[in-house]
Each structure stands twice: as C-alpha cells, then as structure tokens.
N, C-alpha and C positions, 0 to 999 in steps of 0.2 A: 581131448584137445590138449593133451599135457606133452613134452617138450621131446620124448621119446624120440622118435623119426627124426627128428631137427638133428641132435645131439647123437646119434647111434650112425648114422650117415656120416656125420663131422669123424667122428674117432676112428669108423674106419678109412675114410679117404688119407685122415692127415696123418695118424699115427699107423695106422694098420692093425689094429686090434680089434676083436668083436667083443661087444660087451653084451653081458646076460642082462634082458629086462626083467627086472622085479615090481611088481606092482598090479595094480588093478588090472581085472580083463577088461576088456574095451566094449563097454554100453551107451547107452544113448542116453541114461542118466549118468552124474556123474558121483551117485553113491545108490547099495542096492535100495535103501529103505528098511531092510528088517534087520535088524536089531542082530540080529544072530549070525545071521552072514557077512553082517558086516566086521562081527569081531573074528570071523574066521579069517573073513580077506587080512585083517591087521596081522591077526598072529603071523600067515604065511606072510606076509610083508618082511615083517620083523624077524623070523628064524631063517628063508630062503638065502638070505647071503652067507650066512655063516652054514650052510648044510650045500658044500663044491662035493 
C-alpha cells in the first residue's frame, strides 16, 4: 500500500522519466516475518541503487 504507483505515474506524465522501483515485493503482509529474509530484503534495498 506504499506510495509507488501514486509517484512513478506522476514522474512519468509530468517529467518523462521512468524510475527504477527499489523496494519490497509486494505481499499481503507488510513485512515477511523471518528474521532472515527480512535482512536480505534490507541489504538488497540498500545496495540496489547504487549497482545501475
């Protein structure tokens, strides 16, 4: 339910640029629960912008 589609619609109508989503995949919770995966999701969070 986070702001993605809102904001990624906006930037390409008004500027014309596409932007790269970085973040969670999209669940029906809104974190996995185990411990493990969830540090995996952070890290790729955290190094996916800087690896173009």
């Amino acid at each position: 339910m986070g702001p993605w589609n809102f904001v990624d619609t906006r930037f390409r109508n008004l500027l014309g640029i596409q932007l790269k989503y970085c973040g969670r995949p999209v669940m029906a919770a809104p974190a996995v629960g185990i411990n493990a995966l969830h540090l995996q999701q952070i890290q790729k969070i955290l190094n996916d912008p800087f690896n173009l």
